[in-house]
C-alpha positions as CSV (number, residue, x, y, z in Angstrom):
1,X,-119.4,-36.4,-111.5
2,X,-119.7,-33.7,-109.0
3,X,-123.2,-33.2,-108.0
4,X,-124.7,-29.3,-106.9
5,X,-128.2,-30.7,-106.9
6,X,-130.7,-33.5,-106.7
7,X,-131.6,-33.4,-109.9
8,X,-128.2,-33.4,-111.4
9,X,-128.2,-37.2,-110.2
10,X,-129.3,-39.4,-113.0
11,X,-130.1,-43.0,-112.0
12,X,-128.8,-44.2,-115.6
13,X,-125.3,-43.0,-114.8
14,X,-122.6,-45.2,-114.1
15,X,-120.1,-42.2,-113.2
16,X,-118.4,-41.7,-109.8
17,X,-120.0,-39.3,-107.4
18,X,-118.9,-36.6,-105.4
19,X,-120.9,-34.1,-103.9
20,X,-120.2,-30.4,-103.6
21,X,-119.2,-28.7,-100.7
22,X,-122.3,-26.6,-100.6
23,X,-124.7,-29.2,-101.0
24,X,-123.0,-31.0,-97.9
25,X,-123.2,-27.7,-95.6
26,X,-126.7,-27.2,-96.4
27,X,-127.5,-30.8,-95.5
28,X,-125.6,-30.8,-92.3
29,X,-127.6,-27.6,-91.3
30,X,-130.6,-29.2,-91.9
31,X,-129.7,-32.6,-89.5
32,X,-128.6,-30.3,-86.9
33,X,-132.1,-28.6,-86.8
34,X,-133.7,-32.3,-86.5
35,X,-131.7,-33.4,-84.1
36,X,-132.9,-30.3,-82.0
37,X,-136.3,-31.2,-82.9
38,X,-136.3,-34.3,-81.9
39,X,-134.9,-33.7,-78.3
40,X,-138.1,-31.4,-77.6
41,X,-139.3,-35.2,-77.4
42,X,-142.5,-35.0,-79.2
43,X,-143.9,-38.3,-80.9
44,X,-142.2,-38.6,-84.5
45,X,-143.5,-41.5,-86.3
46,X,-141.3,-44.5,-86.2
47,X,-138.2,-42.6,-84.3
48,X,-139.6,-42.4,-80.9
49,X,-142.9,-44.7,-82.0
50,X,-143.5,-47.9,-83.4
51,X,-144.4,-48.2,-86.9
52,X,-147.8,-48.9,-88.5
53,X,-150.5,-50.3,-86.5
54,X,-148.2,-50.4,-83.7
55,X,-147.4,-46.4,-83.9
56,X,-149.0,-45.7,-80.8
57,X,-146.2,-47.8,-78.5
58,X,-143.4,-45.1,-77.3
59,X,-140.1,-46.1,-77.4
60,X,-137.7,-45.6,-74.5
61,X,-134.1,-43.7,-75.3
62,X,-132.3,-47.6,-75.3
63,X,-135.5,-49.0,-77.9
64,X,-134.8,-45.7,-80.0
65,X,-131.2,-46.7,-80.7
66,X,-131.4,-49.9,-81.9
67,X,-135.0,-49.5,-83.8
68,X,-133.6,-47.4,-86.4
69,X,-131.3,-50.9,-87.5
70,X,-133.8,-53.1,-86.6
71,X,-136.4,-51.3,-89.2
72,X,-134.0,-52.6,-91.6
73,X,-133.3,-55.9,-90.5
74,X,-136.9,-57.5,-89.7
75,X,-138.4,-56.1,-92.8
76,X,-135.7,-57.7,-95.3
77,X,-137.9,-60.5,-96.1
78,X,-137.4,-60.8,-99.7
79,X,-135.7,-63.3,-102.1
80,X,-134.6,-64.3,-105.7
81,X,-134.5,-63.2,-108.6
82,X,-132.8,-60.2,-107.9
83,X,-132.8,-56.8,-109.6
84,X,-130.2,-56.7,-112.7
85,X,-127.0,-54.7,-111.5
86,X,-127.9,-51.7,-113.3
87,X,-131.4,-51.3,-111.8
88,X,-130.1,-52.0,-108.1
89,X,-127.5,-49.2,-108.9
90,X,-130.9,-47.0,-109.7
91,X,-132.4,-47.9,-106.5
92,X,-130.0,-46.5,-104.5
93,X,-129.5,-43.3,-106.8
94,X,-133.0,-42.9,-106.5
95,X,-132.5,-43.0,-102.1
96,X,-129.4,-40.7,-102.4
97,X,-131.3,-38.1,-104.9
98,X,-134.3,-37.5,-102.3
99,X,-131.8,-37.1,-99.2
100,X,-130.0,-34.4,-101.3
101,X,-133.4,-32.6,-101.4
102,X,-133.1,-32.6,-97.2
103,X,-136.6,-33.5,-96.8
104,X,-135.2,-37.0,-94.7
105,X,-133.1,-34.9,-92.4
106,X,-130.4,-37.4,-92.4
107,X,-127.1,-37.0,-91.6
108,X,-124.0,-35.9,-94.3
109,X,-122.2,-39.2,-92.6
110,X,-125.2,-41.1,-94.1
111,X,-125.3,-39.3,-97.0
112,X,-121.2,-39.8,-97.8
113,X,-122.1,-43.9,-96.9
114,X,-124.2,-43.7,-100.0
115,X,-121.8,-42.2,-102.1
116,X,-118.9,-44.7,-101.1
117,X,-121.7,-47.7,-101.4
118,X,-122.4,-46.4,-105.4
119,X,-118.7,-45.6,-105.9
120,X,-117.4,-49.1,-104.6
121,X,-119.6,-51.1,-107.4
122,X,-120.5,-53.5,-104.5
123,X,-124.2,-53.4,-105.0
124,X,-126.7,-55.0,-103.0
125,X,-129.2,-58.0,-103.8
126,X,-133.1,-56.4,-104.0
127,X,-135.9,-58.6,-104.6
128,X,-137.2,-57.8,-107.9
129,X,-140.8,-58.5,-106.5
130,X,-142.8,-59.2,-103.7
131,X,-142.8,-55.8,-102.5
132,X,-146.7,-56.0,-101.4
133,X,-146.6,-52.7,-98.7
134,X,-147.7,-48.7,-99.1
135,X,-144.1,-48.6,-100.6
136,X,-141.2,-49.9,-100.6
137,X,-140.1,-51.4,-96.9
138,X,-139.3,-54.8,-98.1
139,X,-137.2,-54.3,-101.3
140,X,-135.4,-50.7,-99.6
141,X,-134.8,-52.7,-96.3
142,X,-132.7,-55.5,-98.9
143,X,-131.0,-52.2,-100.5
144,X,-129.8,-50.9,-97.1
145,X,-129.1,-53.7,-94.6
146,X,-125.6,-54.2,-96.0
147,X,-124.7,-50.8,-94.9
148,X,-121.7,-50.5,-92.4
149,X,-122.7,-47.6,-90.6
150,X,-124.9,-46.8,-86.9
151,X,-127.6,-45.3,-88.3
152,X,-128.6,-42.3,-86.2
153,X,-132.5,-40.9,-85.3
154,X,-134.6,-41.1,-87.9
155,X,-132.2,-42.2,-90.3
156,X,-133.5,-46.5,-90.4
157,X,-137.0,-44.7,-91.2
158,X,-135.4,-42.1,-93.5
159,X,-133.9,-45.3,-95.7
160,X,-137.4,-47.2,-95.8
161,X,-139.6,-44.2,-97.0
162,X,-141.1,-43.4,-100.0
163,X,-140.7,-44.8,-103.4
164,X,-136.7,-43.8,-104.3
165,X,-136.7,-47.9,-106.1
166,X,-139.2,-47.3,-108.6
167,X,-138.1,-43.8,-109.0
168,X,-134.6,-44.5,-110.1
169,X,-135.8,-47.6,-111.7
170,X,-138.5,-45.9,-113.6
171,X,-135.7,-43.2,-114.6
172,X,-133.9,-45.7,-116.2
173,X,-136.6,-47.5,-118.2
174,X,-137.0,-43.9,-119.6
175,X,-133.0,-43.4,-120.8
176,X,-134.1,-47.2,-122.0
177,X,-137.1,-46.5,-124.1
178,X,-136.2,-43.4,-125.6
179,X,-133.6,-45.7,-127.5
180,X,-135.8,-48.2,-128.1
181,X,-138.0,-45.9,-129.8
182,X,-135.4,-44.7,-132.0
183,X,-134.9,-48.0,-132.8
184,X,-138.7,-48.8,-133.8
185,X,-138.9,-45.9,-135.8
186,X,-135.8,-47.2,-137.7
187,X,-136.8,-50.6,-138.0
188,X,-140.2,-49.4,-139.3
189,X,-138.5,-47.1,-141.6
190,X,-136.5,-50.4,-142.9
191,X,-139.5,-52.5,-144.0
192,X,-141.6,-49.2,-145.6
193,X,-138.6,-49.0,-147.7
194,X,-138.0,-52.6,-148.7
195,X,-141.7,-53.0,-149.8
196,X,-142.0,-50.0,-151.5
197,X,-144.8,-48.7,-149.5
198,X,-146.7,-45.7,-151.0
199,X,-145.6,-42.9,-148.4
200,X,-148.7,-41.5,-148.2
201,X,-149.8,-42.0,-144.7
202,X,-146.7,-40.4,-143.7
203,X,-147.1,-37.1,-145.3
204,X,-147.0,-33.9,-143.5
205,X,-150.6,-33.1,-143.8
206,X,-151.8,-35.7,-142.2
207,X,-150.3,-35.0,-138.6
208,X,-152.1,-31.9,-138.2
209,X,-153.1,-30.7,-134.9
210,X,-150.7,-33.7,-133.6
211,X,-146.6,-32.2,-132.9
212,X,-145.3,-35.6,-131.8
213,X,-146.7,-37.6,-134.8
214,X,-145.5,-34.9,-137.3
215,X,-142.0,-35.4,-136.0
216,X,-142.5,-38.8,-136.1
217,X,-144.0,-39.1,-139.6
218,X,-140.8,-36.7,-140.6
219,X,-138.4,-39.5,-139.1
220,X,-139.9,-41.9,-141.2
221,X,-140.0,-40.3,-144.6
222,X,-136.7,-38.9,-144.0
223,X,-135.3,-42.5,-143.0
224,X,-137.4,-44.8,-145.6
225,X,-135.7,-42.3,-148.2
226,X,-137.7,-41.1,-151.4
227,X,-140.6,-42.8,-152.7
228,X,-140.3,-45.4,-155.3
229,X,-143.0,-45.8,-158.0
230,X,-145.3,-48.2,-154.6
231,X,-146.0,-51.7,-155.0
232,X,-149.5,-51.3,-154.5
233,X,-152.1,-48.4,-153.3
234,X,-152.2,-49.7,-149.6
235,X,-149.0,-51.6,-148.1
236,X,-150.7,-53.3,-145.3
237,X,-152.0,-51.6,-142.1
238,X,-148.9,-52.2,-140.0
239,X,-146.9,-50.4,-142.2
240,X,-149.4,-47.4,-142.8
241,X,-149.8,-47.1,-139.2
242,X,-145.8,-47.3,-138.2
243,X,-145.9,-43.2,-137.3
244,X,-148.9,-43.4,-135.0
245,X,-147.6,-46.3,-133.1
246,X,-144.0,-45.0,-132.6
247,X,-145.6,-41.3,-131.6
248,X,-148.2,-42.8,-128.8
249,X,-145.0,-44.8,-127.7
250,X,-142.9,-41.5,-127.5
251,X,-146.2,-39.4,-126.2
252,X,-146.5,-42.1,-122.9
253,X,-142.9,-41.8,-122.9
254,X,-142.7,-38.0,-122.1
255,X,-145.7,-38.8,-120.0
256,X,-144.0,-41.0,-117.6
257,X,-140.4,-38.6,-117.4
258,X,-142.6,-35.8,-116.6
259,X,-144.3,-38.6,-113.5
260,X,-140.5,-39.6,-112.8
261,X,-139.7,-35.4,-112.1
262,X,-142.5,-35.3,-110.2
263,X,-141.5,-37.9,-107.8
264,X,-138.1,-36.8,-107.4
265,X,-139.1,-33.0,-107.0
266,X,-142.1,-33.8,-104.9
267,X,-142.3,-34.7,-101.2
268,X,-141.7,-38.6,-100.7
269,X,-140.4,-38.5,-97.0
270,X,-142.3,-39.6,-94.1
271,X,-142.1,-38.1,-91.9
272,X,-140.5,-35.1,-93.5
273,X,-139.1,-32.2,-92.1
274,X,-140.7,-29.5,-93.8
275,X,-140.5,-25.4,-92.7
276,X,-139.0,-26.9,-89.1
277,X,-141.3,-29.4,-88.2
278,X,-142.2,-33.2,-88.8
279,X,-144.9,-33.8,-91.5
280,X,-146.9,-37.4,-91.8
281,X,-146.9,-37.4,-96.0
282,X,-148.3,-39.7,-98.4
283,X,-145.8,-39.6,-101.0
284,X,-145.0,-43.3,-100.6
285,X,-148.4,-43.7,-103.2
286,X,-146.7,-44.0,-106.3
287,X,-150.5,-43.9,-108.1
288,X,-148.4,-41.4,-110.6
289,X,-145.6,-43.3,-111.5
290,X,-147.8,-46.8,-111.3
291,X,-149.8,-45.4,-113.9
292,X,-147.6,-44.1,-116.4
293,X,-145.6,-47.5,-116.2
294,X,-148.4,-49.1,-116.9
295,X,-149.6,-46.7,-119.7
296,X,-146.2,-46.9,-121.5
297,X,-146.3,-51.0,-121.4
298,X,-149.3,-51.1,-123.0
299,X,-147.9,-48.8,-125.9
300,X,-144.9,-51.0,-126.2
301,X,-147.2,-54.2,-126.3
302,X,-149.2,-52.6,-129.1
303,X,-145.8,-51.6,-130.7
304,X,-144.8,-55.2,-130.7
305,X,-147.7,-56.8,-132.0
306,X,-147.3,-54.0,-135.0
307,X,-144.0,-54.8,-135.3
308,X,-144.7,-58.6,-134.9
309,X,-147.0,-58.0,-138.0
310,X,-145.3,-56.2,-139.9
311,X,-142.6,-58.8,-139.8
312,X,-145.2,-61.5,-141.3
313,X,-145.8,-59.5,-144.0
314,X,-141.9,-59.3,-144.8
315,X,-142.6,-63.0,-145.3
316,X,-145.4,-63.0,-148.0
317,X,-144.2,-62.7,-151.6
318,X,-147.2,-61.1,-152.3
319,X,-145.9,-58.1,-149.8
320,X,-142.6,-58.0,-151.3
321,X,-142.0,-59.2,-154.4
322,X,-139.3,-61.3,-152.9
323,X,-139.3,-65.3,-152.5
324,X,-141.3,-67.0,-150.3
325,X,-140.4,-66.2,-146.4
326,X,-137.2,-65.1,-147.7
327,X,-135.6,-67.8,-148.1
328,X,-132.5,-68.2,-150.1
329,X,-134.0,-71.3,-151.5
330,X,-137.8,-71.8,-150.9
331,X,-139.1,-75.4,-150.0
332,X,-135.5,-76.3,-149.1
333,X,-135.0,-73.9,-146.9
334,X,-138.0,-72.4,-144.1
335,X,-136.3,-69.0,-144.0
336,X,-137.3,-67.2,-141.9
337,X,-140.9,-68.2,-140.9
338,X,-139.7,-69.6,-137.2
339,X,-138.3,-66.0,-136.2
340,X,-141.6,-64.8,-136.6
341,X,-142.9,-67.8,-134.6
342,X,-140.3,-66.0,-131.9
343,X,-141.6,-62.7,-132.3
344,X,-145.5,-63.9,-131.8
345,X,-144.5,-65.8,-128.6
346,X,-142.8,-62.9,-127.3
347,X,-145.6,-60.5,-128.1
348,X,-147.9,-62.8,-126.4
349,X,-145.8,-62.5,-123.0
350,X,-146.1,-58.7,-123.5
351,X,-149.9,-58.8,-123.7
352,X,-150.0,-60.7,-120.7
353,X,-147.8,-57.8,-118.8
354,X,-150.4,-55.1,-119.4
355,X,-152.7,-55.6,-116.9
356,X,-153.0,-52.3,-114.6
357,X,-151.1,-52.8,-111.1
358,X,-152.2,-50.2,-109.0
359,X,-156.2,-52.0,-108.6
360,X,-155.4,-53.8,-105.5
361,X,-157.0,-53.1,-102.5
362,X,-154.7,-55.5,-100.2
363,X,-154.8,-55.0,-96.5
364,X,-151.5,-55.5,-94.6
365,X,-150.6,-54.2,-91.2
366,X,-153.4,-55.0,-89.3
367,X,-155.6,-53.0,-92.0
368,X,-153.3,-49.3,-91.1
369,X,-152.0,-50.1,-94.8
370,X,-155.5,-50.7,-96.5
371,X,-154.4,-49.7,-100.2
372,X,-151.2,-50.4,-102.2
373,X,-150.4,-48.5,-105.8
374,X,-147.9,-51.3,-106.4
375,X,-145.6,-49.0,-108.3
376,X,-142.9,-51.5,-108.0
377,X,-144.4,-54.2,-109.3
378,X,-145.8,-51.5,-112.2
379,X,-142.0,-50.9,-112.9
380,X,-140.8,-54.4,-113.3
381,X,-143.3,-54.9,-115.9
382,X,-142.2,-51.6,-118.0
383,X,-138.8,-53.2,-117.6
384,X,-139.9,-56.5,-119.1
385,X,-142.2,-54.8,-121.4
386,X,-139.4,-53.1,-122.5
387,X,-136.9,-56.2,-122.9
388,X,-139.8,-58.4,-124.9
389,X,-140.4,-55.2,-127.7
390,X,-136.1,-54.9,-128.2
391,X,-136.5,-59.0,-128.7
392,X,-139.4,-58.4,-130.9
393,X,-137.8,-55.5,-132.6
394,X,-134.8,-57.6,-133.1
395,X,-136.8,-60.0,-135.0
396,X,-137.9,-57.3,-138.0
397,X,-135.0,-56.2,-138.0
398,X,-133.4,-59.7,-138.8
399,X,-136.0,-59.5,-141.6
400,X,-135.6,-56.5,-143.0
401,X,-131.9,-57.1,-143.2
402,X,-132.5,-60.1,-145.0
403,X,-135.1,-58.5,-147.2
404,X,-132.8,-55.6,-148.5
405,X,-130.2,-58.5,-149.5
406,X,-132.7,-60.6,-151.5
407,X,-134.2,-57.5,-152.9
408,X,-130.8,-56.0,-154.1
409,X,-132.6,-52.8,-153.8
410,X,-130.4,-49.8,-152.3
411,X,-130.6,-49.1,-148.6
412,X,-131.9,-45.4,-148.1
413,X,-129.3,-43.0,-146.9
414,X,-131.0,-42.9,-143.7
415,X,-130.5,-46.5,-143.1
416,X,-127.2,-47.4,-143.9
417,X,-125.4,-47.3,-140.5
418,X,-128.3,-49.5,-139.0
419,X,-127.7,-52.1,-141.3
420,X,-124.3,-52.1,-141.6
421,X,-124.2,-52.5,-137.4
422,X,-126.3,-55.5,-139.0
423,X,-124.3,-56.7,-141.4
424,X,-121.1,-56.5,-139.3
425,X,-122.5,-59.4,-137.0
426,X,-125.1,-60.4,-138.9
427,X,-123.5,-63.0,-142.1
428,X,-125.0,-63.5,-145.5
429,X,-128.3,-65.7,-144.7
430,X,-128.2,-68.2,-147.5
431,X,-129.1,-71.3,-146.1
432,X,-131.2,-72.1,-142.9
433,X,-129.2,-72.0,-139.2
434,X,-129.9,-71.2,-135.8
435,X,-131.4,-67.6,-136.2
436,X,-131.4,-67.4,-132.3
437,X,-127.8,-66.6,-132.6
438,X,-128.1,-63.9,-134.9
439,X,-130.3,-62.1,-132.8
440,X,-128.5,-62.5,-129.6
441,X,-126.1,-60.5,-131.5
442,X,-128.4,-58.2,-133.0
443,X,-129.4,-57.5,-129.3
444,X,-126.1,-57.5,-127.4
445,X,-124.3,-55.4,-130.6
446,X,-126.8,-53.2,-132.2
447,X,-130.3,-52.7,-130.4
């Protein structure tokens, strides 16, 4: 992938990297007009100072040259568990995409070091907590320490600053839960249709005034197919309410990609070298992307505990029509009564994840840091929030697989490559077995 710009970097990519020649001359222009600046011998924070409380302490021309390695080395004070590959690999698109913007002033030898460090697939070990600073020191310090290369002025701060981690990693919960959505919305569809829910809550009219649930309610009728003559009046609230659930899900989606361009577009650097000259910014306060995080966890808890009741339903004759919680044999056989026992647990772990992070007022640093946003810890919980709702979403689905073969009613257009992915890992449930392997497959092969 040859990249022109910063934002044609996309922390979900797994693509090799080169960067254009144009985007590299620019940069280099820009590192020779820091390095001029920074020879005028003016205090710049944490390249001729000490950082945080002990900012005021000038460094002499031997103390500049190693601080810029030892900012890495005495602030990597992290441990296990460790990001998954795919977010580390975020982390450090994340660094590279705000040096590209030339705001850091590093150099294009830095910048290249990057670039071979993504290409080579040798990623680094990042906590995957306990970042507990006004950013990211701890966890970006981990990220950059294996580097091989004698980092230059300003370049040991330039790799510490900001919030690049929960930037990319945000980025990539977003490519993450706009498939997820999909995926709700499918699954939704699935059990509307197996009931034979009367379709009226998902009729045009009654998304007025609201463009995201009126594509949403479209999705579902066009995906639970046309209406049979309905079971009953009212299906149940969890299926009535499928559209509005799945739209607020998508609405806090858009919400947080619009946060996650902000903090790639916006000034993160500090300091930054803005119009020729050094600027102390606070764009390591990730207040913006903390709270959309935390906003879109709590619409994927709620999304699981719908789905979670939806799938309870599936179980209740009385719902369905079918036999008791479809089981090939009731009273011989449980069916599947313990995989909603899974999907309650599960929604229970997601509750617990939706408590706000950024309402800490933490000191560190000798009180210089006094407030935190915790955007790091914010992102780690989407991420789980979004692991827990697939396992969750994996569980209806199981259900309404099961419910369609009992029922012998025909799958809806719509539906019929979803359920086939099913069916092709999914055998005939007629007898009781280890369900937990069914939707380890359902997970690794069709969510």
């Amino acid at each position: 992938m040859l990249i022109h710009d910063p934002s044609d970097l996309d922390p979900a990519s797994v693509e090799r990297i080169e960067l254009s020649s144009a985007l590299l001359d620019r940069l280099a222009a820009i590192r020779a007009e820091v390095l001029a600046a920074l020879a005028g011998g003016d205090p710049v924070y944490g390249v001729n100072t000490g950082m945080g409380a002990l900012s005021k302490r000038r460094l002499t021309v031997d103390e500049q040259r190693r601080h810029q390695r030892n900012l890495l080395l005495g602030r990597a004070v992290g441990g296990p568990p460790w990001l998954p590959a795919d977010e580390a690999r975020a982390v450090l698109i994340g660094r590279l995409r705000t040096f590209l913007t030339g705001d850091a002033g590093v150099s294009v030898e830095l910048v290249q070091q990057l670039v071979s460090y993504l290409n080579s697939g040798q990623l680094p070990e990042i906590p995957a907590a306990g970042s507990g600073s006004a950013g990211e020191i701890i966890p970006l310090a981990h990220a950059f320490g294996p580097l091989d290369f004698d980092l230059g002025p300003k370049e040991g701060i330039a790799l510490l600053a900001g919030i690049p981690g929960a930037t990319g990693r945000a980025a990539l919960q977003v490519t993450r839960t706009r498939r997820l959505a999909d995926h709700l919305t499918a699954v939704a569809a699935g059990s509307i249709a197996v009931i034979g829910a009367n379709r009226d809550p998902y009729h045009p009219i009654a998304a007025r005034g609201d463009d995201v649930l009126a594509d949403e309610l479209a999705r579902l009728r066009e995906l639970a197919g046309p209406e049979p003559e309905p079971r009953s009046l009212q299906a149940p609230v969890s299926f009535r309410v499928a559209g509005h659930v799945t739209a607020h899900v998508r609405r806090t989606l858009g919400q947080l990609a619009e946060a996650v361009d902000r903090a790639f577009t916006g000034v993160t650097d500090s300091p930054a070298y803005l119009d020729g000259e050094f600027v102390g910014t606070a764009g390591f306060h990730g207040i913006d992307l903390a709270a959309h995080c935390d906003h879109l966890t709590a619409a994927l808890a709620h999304a699981a505990e719908v789905s979670t009741a939806r799938l309870h339903r599936l179980l209740d004759p009385a719902v369905t029509g079918l036999p008791a919680q479809l089981a090939h044999d009731p009273g011989p056989q449980a069916g599947l009564v313990a995989v909603h026992k899974r999907a309650v647990a599960t929604s229970h772990a997601l509750r617990r994840l939706t408590l706000p992070s950024a309402i800490s007022t933490a000191e560190t640093s000798n009180g210089q840091e006094d407030v935190q946003s915790f955007s790091w810890e914010a992102v780690g919980g989407l991420a789980d929030a979004v692991r827990l709702t697939r396992e969750v979403t994996a569980c209806e689905l199981l259900a309404v697989h099961q419910a369609f073969a009992l029922s012998k009613r025909p799958v809806p257009p719509g539906l019929r490559e979803l359920l086939q992915a099913v069916a092709d890992v999914v055998p005939p449930i007629e007898a009781d077995r280890p369900f937990g392997q069914d939707l380890t497959r359902l997970l690794e092969s069709v969510l």
